[in-house]
C-alpha positions as a printed Julia matrix, in Angstrom:
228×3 Matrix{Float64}:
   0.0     0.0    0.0
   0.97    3.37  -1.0
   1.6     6.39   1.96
  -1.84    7.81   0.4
  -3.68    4.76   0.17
  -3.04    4.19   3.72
  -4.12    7.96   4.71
  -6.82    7.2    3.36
  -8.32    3.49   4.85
  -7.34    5.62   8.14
 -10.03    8.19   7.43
 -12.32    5.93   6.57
 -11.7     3.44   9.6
 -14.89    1.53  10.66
 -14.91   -0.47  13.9
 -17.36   -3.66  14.22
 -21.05   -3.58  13.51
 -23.31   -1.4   16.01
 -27.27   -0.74  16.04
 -28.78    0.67  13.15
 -30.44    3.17  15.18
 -32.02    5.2   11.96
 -35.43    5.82  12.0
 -36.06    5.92   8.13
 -39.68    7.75   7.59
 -41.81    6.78   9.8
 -39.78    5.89  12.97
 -40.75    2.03  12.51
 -37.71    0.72  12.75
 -36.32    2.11  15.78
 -39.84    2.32  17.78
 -40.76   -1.76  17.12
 -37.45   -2.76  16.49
 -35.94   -5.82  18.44
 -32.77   -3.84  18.99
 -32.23   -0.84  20.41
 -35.71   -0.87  21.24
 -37.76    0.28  24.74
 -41.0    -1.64  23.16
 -40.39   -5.23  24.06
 -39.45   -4.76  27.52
 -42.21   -2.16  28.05
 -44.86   -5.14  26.8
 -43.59   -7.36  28.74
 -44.03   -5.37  32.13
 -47.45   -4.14  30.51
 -49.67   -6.84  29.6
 -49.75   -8.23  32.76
 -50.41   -5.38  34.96
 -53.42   -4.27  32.8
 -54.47   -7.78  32.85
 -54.31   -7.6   36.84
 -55.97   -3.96  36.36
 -58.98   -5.09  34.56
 -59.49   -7.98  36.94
 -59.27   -5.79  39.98
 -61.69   -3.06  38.15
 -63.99   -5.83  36.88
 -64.62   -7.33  40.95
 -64.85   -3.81  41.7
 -67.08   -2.6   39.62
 -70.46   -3.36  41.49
 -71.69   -3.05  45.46
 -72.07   -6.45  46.65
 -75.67   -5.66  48.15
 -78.75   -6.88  45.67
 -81.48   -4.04  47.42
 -79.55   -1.08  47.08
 -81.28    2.02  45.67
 -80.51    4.08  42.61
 -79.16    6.79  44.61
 -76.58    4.33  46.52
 -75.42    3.2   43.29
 -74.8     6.52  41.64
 -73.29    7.57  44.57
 -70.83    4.13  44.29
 -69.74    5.19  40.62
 -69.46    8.59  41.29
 -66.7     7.92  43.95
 -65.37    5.48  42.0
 -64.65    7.83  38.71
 -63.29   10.5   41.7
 -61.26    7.72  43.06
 -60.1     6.88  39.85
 -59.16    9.68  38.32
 -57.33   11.1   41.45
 -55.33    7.7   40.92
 -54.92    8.3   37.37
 -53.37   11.98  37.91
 -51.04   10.78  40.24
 -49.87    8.15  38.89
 -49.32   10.4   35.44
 -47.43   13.13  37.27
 -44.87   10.38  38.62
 -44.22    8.34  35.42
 -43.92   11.85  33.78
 -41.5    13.47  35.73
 -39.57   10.22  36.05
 -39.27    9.77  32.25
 -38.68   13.73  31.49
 -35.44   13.36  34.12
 -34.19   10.14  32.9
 -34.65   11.3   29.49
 -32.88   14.05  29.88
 -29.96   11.72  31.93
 -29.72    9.39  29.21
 -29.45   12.18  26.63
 -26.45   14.59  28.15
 -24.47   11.07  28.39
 -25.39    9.89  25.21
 -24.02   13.45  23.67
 -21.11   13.9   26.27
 -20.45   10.0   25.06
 -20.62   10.53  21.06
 -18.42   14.19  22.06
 -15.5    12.59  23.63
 -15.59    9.85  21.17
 -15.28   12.22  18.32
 -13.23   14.01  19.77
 -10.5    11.33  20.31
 -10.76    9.9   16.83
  -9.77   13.3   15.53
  -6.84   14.09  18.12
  -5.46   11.0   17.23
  -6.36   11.65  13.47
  -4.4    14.83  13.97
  -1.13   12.84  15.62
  -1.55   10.36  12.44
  -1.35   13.22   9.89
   1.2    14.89  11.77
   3.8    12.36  11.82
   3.34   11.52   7.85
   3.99   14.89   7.4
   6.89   15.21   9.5
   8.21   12.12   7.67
  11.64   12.04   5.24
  11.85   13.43   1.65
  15.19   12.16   0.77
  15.04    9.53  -1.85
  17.31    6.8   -0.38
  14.63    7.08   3.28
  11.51    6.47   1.17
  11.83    2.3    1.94
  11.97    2.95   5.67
   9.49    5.66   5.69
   7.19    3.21   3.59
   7.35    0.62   6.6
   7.13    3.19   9.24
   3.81    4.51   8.24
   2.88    0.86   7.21
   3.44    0.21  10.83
   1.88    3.42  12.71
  -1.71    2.68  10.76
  -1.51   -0.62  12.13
  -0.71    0.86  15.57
  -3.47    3.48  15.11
  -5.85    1.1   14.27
  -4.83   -1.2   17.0
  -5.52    2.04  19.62
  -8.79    2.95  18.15
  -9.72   -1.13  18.66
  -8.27   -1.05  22.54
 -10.16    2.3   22.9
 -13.38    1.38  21.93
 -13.72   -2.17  23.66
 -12.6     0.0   26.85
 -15.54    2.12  26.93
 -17.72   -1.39  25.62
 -19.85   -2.4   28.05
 -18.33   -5.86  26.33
 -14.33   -5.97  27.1
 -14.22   -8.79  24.77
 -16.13   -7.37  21.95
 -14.24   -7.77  18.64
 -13.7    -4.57  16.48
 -12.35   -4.64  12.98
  -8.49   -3.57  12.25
  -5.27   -3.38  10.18
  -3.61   -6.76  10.01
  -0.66   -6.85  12.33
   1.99   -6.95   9.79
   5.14   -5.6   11.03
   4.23   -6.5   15.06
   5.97   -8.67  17.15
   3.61  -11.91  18.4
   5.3   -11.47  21.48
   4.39   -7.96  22.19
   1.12   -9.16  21.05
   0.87  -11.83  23.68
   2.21   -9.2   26.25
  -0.87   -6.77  24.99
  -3.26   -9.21  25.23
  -2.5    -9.95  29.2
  -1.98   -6.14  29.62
  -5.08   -4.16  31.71
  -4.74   -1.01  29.91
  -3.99   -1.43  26.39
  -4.48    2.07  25.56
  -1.63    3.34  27.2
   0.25    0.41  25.99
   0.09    1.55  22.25
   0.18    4.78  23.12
   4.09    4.25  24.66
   4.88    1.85  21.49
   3.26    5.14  19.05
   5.62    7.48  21.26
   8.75    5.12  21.13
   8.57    3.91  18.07
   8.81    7.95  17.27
  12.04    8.88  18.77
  13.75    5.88  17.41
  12.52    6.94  13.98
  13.74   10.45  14.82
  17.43    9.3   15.43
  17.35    6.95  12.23
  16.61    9.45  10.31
  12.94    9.1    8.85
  11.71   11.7   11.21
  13.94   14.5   10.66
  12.15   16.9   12.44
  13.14   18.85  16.18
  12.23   17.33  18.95
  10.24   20.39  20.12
   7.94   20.44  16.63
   8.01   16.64  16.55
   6.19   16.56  20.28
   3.47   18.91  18.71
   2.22   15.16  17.51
């Protein structure tokens, strides 16, 4: 692969399959979906309470006495409806002001969430397009610069990988990358057993740079160089 060609799969970097949370039209596919969806829980805890509720309301719905007046009787439903609606209201004022907060919850850390994440990807974006720039001209440096940036994709894809199965609620959750061409299996195997893998790569991105720098396919001062 060509310096460009590389540049390029890195912008375009997908990692693993996630919920297709597009709504298309109609909403559909998000509201009745079987992913990503509120609905089946919410009929699972709701057919059986309103089959509980119309039993209760169906034994209640009558005195027990057979020789009570009219009056008595209109007086029963007319409690009832008061009973009921006071029930009603109350129980519409909770569930409302319990949703509206937890709505709200959900939302500022789903948008802090997607904010942070974007904003990683294009700090370390930034580092990535950086170093390729800072990268040797001269002729005879353009096989070793060819393998260096072969090698700091692969790295950056490996980060973006540890990154995002650290926030997973899934640690083990497979994300697509690079192939690991140009890695050591050993450092691999030490990676694998490692806690934080993020800083891991992060230390291999930021040595691999300063031996680079003294072989000569990062020719740039140290000073500009840490701007990465």
């Amino acid at each position: 692969l060509s310096r460009r060609s590389v540049f390029f799969q890195f912008i375009v970097f997908t990692c693993g399959e996630m919920i297709d949370y597009r709504a298309g039209n109609w909403g559909f596919h998000v509201a009745l979906g079987c992913e990503g969806s509120l609905v089946p829980k919410a009929v699972t805890m709701a057919i059986p309470n309103a089959i509980i509720t119309f039993i209760l309301a169906t034994i209640w719905q009558m005195p027990g006495s057979d020789d009570v007046d009219g009056s008595t009787i209109t007086n029963f439903h007319e409690n009832t409806v008061k009973a009921a609606q006071m029930v009603i209201g109350t129980f519409t004022t909770i569930m409302t002001f319990i949703l509206y907060n937890r709505s709200n919850i959900a939302y500022d850390r789903w948008w802090e969430g997607g904010t942070l994440l974007q904003k990683t990807r294009g700090e370390w974006f930034n580092a990535y397009s950086s170093i390729m720039a800072f990268t040797s001209t001269k002729p005879e440096m353009q096989e070793q610069v060819e393998a260096y940036v072969q090698l700091l994709a692969r790295l950056m894809s490996l980060l973006m990988c540890c990154g995002l199965q650290q926030v997973s609620p899934n640690r083990d959750r497979g994300f697509e990358i690079f192939d690991l061409s140009g890695i050591e299996p050993e450092s691999m195997d030490f990676l694998n057993d490692a806690p934080d893998k993020v800083e891991i790569i992060l230390q291999w991105i930021q040595r691999s740079m300063v031996l680079h720098m003294q072989t000569g396919v990062l020719p740039i001062a140290p000073p500009i160089l840490s701007r990465a």
